[in-house]
DOTI-897173 format. One record per residue: residue in three letters; chain; x, y, z of N, C-alpha, C in turn. Coordinates in steps of 0.001 Angstrom, whole numbers, plus 524288, in hexadecimal, padded with zeros to 5 digits. Layout:
// residues N
 resn chain   n_u   n_v   n_w  ca_u  ca_v  ca_w   c_u   c_v   c_w
  Ala     A     X     Y     Z     X     Y     Z     X     Y     Z
...
// end
This chain:
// residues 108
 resn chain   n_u   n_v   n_w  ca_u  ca_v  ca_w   c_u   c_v   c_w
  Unk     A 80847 82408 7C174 809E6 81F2A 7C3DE 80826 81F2B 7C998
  Unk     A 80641 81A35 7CBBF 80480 81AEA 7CFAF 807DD 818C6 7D337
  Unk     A 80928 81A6C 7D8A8 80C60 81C41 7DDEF 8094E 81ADC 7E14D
  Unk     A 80CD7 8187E 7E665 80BA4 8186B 7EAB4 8079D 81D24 7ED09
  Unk     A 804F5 81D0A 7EF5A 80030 822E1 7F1E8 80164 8220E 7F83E
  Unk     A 8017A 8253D 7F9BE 80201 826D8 800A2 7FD14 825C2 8022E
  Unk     A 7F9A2 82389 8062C 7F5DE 82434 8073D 7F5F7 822FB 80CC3
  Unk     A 7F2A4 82773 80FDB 7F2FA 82787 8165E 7ECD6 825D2 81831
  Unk     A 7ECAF 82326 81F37 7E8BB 82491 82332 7E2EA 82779 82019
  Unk     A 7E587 82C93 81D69 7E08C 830E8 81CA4 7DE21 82F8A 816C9
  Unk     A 7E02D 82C2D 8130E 7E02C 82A3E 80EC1 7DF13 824C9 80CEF
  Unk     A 7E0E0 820F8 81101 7E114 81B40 80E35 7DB29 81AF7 80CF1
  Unk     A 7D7D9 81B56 81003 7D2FC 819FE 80D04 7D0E9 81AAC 8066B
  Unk     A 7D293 82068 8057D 7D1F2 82294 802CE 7D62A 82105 7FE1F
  Unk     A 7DA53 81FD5 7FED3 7DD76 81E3B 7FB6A 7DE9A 817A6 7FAA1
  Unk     A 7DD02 814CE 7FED8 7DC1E 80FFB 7FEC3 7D8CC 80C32 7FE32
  Unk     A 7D626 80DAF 802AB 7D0D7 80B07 803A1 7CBD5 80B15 80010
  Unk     A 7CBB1 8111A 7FD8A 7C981 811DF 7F9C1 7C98C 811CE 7F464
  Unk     A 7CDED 80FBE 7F44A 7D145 80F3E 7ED5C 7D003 80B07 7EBC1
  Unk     A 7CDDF 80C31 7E678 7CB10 807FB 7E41B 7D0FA 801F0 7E14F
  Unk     A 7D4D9 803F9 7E139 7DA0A 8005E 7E0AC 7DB2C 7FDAF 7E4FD
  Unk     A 7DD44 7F930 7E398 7E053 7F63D 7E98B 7E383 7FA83 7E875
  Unk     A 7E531 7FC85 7EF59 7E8C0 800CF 7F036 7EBBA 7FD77 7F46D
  Unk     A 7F2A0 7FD60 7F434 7F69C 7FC8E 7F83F 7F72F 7FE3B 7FB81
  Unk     A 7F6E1 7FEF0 80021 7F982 80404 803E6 7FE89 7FF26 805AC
  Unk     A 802D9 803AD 80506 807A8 80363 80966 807EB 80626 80D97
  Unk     A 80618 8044F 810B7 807B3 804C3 8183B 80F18 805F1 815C2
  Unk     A 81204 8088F 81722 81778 80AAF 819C8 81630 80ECE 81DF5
  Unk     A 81BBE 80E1C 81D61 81F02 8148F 82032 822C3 814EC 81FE7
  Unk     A 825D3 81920 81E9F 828C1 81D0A 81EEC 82EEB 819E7 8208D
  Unk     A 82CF0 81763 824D0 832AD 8153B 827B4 833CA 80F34 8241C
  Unk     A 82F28 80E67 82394 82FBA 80783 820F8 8341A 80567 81BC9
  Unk     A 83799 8042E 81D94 83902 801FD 818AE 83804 7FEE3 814BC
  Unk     A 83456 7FB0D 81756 83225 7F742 812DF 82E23 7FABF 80D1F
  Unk     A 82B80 7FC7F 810F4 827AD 8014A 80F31 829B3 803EF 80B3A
  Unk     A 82E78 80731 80C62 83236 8098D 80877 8337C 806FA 80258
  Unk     A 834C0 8024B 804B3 83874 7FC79 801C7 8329A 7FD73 7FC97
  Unk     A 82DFF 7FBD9 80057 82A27 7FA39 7FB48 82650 7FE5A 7F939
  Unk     A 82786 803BF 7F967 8268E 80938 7F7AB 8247C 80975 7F24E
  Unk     A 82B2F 807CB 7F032 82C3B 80717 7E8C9 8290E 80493 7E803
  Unk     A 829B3 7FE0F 7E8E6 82496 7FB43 7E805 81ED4 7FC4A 7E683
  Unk     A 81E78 7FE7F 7ED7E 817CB 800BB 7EAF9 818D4 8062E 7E66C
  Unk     A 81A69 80828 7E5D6 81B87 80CA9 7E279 81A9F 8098F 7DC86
  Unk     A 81D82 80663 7DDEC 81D88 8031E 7D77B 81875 80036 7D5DA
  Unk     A 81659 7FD20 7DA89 811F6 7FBDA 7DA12 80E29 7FF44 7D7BE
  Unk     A 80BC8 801B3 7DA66 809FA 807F6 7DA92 80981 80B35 7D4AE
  Unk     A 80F76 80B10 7D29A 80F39 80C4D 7CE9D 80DC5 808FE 7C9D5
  Unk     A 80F48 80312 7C8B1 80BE6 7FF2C 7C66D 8088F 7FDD2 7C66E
  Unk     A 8033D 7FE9C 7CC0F 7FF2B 7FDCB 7CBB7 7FB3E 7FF82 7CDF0
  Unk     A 7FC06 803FA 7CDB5 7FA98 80A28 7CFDF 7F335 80991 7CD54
  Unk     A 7F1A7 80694 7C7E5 7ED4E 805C6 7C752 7E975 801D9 7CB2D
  Unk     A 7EC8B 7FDE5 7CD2C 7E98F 7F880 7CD87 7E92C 7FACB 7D567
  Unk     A 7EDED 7FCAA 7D61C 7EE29 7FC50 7DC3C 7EFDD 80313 7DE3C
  Unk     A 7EEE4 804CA 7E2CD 7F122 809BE 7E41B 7F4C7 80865 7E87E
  Unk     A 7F93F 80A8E 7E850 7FE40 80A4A 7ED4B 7FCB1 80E35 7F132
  Unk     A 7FAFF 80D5B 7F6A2 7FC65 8125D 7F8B6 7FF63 8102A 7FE30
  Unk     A 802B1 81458 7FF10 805A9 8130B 804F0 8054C 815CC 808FA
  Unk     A 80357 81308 80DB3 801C8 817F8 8133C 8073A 815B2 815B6
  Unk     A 808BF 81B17 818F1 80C88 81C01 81C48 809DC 8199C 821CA
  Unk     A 80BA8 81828 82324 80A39 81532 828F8 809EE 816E1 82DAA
  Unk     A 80CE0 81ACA 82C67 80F2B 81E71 831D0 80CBF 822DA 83151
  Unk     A 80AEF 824EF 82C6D 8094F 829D5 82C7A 80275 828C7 82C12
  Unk     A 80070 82292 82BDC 7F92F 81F44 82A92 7FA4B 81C3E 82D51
  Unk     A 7FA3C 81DD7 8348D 7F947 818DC 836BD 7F3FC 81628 836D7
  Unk     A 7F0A5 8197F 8370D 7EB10 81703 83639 7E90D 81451 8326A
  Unk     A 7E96A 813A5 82DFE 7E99B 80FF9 82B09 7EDF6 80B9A 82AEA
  Unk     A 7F33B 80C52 82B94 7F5DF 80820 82D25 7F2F3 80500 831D3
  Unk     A 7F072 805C4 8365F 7EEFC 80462 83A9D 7EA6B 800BC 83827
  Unk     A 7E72D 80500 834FD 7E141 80276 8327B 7E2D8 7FCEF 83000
  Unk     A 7E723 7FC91 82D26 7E7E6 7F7ED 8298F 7EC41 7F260 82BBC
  Unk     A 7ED0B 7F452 8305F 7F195 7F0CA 83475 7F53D 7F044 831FF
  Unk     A 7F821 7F4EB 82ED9 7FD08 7F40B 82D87 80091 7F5D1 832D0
  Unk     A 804D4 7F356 8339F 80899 7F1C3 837FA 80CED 7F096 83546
  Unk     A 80ED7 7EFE8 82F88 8139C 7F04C 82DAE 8143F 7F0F1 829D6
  Unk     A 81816 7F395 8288B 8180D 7F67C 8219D 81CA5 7F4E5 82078
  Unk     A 81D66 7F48A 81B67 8190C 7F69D 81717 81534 7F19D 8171D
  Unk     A 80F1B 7F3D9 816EF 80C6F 7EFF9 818F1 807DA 7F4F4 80FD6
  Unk     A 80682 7F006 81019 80360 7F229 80A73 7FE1E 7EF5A 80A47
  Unk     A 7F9F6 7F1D1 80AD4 7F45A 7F024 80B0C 7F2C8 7F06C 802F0
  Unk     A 7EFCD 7EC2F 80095 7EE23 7EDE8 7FD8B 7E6DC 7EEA1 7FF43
  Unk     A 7E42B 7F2C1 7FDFF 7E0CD 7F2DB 800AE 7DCFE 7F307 7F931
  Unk     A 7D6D5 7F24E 7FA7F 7D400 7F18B 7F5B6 7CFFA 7F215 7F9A7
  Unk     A 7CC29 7F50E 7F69E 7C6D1 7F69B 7F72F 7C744 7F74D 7FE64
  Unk     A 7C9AB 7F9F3 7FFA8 7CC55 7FC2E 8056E 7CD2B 7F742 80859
  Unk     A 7CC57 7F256 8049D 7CFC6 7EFD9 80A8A 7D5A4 7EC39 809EE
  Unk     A 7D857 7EB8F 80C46 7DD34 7E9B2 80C41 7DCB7 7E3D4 80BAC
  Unk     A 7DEC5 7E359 8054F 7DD8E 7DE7D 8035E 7E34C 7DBA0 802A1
  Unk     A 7E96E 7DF9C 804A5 7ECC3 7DCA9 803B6 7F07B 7DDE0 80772
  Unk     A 7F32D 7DC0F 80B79 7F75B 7DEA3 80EC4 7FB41 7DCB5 80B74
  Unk     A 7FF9F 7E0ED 80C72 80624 7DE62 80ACF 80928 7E27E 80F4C
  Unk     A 80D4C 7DE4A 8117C 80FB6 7E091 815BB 814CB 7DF22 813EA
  Unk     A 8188F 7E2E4 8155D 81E26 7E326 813A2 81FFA 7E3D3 80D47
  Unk     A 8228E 7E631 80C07 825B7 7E77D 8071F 82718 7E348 80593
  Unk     A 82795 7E38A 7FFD5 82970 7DE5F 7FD99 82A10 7DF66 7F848
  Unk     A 82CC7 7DC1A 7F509 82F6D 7E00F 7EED6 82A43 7DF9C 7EB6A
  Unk     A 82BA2 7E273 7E7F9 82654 7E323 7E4A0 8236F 7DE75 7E258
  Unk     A 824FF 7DD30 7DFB7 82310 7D62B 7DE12 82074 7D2A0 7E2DB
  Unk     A 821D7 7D36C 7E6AC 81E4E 7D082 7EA1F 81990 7D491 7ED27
  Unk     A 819D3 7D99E 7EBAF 814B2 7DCA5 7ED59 812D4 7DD4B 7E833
  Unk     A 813C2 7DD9F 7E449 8109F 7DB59 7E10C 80C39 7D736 7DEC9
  Unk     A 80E61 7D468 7E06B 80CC4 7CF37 7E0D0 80833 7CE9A 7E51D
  Unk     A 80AC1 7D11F 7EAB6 8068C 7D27F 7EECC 80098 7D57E 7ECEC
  Unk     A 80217 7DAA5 7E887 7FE21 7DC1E 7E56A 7FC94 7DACB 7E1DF
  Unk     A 7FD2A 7D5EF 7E119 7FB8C 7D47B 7DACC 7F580 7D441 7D93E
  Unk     A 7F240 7D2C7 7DE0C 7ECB3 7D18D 7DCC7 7EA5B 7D828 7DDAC
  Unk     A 7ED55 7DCB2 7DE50 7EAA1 7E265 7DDB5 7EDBA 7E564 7D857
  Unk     A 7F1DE 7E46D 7D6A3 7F3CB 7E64F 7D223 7F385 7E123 7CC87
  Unk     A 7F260 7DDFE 7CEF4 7F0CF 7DA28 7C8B5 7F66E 7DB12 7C837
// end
């Protein structure tokens, strides 16, 4: 079953940019509650459509340079990115059915 993936600064290319799937990244951190709130979510996502799309989430605090690279400034902030470039922003948490819906044209 496929899971959320950690991916840092020394990696996103390689795990993002280069991945032949629309891949998610979640921008959090650690302190964020919203971030927290929509965890399960992507987890669930993740695990339903672990073929069509890949979940991964960078820590913010620990990848400022890529947070910086992509002008994220508030989390939970979620890039869907395709063929390395960022073809979808979603900013702020929100219940599953409506980020769904936000992904509908990368998970069919």
């Amino acid at each position: 079953m496929a899971t959320t993936k950690p991916t840092t600064d020394a990696t996103f290319e390689a795990d993002v940019l280069k991945n032949d799937k629309p891949v998610l990244v979640d921008f959090w951190a650690e302190w964020c509650g919203p971030c927290r709130a929509i965890a399960p979510i992507l987890e669930e996502i993740a695990a339903a459509n672990g073929d069509k799309i890949e979940v991964f989430k960078l820590n913010t605090d620990e990848n400022p340079a890529t947070s910086a690279k992509y002008g994220i400034t508030g989390i939970p902030t979620m890039n869907v990115y395709q063929n390395g470039e960022v073809v979808k922003t979603i900013v702020g948490a929100m219940p599953k059915p409506k980020l769904l819906r936000e992904l509908e044209p990368f998970i069919g």
